[in-house]
C-alpha positions in Angstrom: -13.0 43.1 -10.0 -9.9 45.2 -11.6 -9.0 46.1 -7.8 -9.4 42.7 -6.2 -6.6 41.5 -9.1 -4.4 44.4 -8.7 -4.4 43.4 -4.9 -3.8 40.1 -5.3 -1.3 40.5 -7.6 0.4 43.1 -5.4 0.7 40.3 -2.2 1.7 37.1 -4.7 4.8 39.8 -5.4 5.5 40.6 -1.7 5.3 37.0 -0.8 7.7 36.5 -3.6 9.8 39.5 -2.4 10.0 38.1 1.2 10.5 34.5 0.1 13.7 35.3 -2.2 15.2 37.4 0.7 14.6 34.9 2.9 16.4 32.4 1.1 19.5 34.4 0.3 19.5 34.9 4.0 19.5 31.1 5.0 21.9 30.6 1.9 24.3 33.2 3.0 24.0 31.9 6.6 24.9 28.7 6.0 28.5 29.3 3.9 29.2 32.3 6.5 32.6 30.4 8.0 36.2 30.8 7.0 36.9 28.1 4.6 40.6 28.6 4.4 41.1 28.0 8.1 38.6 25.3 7.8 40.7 23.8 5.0 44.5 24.7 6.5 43.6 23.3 10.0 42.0 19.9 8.6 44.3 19.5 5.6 41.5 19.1 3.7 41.2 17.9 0.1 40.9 20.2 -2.8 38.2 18.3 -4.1 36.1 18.2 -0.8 32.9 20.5 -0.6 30.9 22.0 2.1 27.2 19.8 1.5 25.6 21.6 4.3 24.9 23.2 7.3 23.6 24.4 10.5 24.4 26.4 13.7 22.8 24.7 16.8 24.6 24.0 19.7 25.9 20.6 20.4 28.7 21.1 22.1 27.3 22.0 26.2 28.5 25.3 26.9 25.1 26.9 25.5 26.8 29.2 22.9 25.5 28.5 19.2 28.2 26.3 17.1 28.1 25.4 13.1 27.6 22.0 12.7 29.3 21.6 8.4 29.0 18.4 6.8 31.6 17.6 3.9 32.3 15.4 1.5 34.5 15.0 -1.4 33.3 15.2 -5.0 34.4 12.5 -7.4 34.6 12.7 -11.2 33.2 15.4 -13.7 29.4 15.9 -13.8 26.6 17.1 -11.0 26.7 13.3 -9.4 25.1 13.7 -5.6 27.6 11.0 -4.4 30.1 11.7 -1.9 33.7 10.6 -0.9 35.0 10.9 2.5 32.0 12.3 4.2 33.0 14.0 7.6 31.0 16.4 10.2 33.0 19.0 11.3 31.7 21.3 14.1 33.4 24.8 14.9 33.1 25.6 17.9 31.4 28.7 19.3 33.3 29.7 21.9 36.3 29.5 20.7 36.3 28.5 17.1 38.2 25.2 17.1 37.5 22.8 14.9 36.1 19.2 15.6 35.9 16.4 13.5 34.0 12.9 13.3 33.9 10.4 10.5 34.9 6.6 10.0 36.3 4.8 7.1 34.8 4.9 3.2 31.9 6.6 4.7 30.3 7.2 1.7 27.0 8.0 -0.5 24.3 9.7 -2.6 22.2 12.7 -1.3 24.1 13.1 2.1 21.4 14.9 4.8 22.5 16.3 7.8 19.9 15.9 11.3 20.6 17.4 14.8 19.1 15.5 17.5 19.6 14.0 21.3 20.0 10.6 21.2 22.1 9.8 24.6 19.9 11.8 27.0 22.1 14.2 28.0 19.9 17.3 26.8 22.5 18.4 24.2 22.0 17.6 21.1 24.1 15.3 18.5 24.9 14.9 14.7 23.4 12.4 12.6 24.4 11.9 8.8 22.2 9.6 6.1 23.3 8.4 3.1 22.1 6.5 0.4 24.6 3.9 -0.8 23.3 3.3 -4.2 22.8 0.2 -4.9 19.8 -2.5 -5.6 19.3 -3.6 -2.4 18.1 0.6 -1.2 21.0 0.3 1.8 21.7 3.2 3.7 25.3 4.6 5.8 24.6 6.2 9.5 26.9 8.2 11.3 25.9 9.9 14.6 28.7 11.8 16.7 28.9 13.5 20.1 30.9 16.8 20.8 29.7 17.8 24.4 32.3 19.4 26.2 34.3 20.0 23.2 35.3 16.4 22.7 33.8 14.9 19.1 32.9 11.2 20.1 31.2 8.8 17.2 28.6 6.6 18.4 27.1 5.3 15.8 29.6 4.0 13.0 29.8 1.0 10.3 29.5 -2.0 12.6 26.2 -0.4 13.7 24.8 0.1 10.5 24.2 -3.9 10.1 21.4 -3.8 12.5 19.8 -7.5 13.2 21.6 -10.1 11.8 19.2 -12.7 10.3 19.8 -16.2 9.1 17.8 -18.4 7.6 17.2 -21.6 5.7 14.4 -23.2 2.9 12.2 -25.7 4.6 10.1 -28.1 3.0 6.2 -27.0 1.9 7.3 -23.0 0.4 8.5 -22.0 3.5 11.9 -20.5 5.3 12.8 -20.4 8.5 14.7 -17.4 10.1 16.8 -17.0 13.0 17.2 -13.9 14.9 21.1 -14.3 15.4 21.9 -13.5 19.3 18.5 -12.9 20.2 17.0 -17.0 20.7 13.8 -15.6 18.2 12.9 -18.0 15.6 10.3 -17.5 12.9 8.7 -19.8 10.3 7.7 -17.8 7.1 5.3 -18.7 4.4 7.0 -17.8 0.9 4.9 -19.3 -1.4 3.9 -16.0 -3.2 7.0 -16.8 -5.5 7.2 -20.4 -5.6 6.9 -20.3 -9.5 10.3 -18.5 -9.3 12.2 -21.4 -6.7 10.9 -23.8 -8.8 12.2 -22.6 -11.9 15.7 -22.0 -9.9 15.2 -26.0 -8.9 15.0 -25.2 -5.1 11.8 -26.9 -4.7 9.8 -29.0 -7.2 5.6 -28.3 -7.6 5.1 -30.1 -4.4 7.0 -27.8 -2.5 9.3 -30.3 -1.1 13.5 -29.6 -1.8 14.9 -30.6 -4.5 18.6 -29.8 -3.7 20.5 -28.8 -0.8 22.0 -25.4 -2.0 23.8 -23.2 -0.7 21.3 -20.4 -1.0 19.7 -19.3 2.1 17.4 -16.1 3.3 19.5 -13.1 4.9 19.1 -10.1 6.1 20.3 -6.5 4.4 21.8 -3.5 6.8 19.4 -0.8 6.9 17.3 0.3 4.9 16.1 2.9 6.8 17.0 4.9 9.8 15.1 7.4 11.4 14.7 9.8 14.6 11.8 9.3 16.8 11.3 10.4 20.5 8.8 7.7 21.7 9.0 8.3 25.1 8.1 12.3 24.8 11.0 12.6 26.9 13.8 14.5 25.0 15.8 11.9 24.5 15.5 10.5 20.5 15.6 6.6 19.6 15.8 5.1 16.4 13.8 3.2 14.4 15.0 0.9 11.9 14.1 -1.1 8.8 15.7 -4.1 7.3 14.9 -6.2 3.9 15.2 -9.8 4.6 16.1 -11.7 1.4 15.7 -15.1 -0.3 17.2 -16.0 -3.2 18.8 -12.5 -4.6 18.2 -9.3 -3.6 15.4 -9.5 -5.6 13.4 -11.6 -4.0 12.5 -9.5 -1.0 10.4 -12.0 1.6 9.8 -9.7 4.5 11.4 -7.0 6.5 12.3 -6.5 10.3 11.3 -3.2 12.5 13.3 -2.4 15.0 13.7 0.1 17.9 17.1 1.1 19.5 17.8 3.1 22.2 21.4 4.5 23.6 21.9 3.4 26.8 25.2 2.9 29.0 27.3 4.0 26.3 26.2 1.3 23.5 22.7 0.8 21.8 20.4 -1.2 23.2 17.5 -3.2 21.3 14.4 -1.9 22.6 12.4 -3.8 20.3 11.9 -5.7 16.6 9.0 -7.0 14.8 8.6 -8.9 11.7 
C-alpha cells in the first residue's frame, strides 16, 4: 500500500514537473520578438501591451510568422479592457511588420483566433471582444495578410449584422422586418405583457393604447463564432443577435445567422428566428 502511494505520488510530481516546463516554454514563446523594433517601427504608444500571441503562417509563402495582438491599457488597476486594439503580424521571411485595425476598436478580454475564412487555404486573423455593456455586444475584426499585404475584411460596419425593425401590433404581439431581406415575422410577446401594460403601451385587452415611439430592434452581435460547415477548409461564421422590445431589457427573441465570404464581401448564407 506504502509503494502504490510513493508511486503515485512520484508521477502527480513529474506531471507537475513537465506541466510547469511546458508552460514556461509556451510563455517564453510567445513574448520571444523584439519589442523595441516592434515599438520604433509602429510608433507605438507607451501604454500599449502585447495581449497575445501565436506563430502560424498567414501570410502564403509557407514560412511560420507571429501573429501579436495589442492593445493599450487605460487607467490604474488590472482592468481587461483595451484601447486601440491592433493585430500586427511579423513577417517570417523577412521580419517586416504588418498592421490591421479600424477605428475605437475596443474591449474587455480581447482573444485572438487563426482561421481561413476566404478559401484561399491560408489562414486569417480574427479578434473578439467584449464591449461591456448591458446589452452582452461584442467587436469583430478579421484581417488578411497573404502575400504580405494586411487587408481587413471584417470591420465595424460588419459587426451590425441583420438589421431588424419592428413595430407593436394589436393583441401582445410585434411585428418584425428583416430590413433588405423582404422577411417579415409576427411575434407573440405576451410573456411580458404585465410589463407593456404598466409602461401604457397596451391596456389588459391587449389592444394599443398610445402610438409611441418605442419600437422592437435589433442589437449587433452578440456572438460570433468560427465554424467550417461545409468540411471543406474554408470557415463561415455563425452569428447571434438580441432582438429587443421596449429596453434592452426586455429581450423578445434572437436571430441566427450564417455568413459566408464570397467575391470579396460576406454573403448571408442563412438566418433563423
Amino acid at each position: 500500500m506504502k509503494n502504490n502511494i510513493k508511486k503515485l505520488m512520484l508521477l502527480s510530481l513529474l506531471i507537475l514537473v513537465v506541466t510547469l516546463g511546458f508552460t514556461e516554454t509556451i510563455l517564453s514563446t510567445n513574448l520571444n520578438i523584439d519589442k523595441e523594433a516592434l515599438a520604433s517601427q509602429l510608433e507605438l504608444k507607451e501604454n500599449i501591451e502585447i495581449i497575445t500571441m501565436q506563430e502560424i503562417e498567414v501570410t502564403g509563402d509557407g514560412i511560420s510568422d507571429k501573429v501579436i495582438l495589442l492593445g493599450s491599457k487605460v487607467g490604474p488597476g488590472e482592468s481587461p479592457f483595451r484601447d486601440n486594439l491592433m493585430v500586427v503580424v511579423e513577417d517570417g521571411e523577412n521580419q517586416r511588420y504588418l498592421t490591421a485595425t479600424y477605428d475605437n476598436f475596443a474591449g474587455y478580454n480581447p482573444e485572438l483566433l487563426t482561421r481561413d475564412f476566404t478559401g484561399d487555404q491560408v489562414d486569417d486573423v480574427m479578434i473578439t471582444a467584449n464591449s461591456g455593456g448591458s446589452g452582452g455586444i461584442y467587436h469583430h475584426l478579421i484581417a488578411t495578410f497573404k502575400d504580405g499585404e494586411a487587408e481587413v475584411i471584417f470591420a465595424e460596419d460588419n459587426n451590425r449584422g441583420i438589421e431588424v425593425t419592428g413595430q407593436f401590433i394589436p393583441d401582445f404581439k410585434a411585428r418584425l422586418n428583416f430590413v433588405g431581406l423582404d422577411k417579415e415575422v409576427i411575434l407573440d410577446i405576451s410573456a411580458n405583457k404585465d410589463e407593456y401594460i404598466k409602461q401604457r403601451i397596451y391596456n389588459r385587452e391587449g389592444a394599443l393604447v398610445t402610438k409611441r415611439l418605442i419600437r422592437p430592434y435589433s442589437y449587433p452581435f452578440s456572438r460570433l463564432e468560427a465554424v467550417d460547415y461545409n468540411n471543406d477548409g474554408q470557415y463561415e461564421l455563425r452569428g447571434l443577435q438580441k432582438i429587443v422590445g421596449t429596453c434592452g431589457a426586455d429581450k423578445i427573441s434572437e436571430v441566427d445567422s450564417i455568413w459566408s465570404y464570397k467575391n470579396q464581401q460576406w454573403t448571408l448564407k442563412a438566418v433563423e428566428l
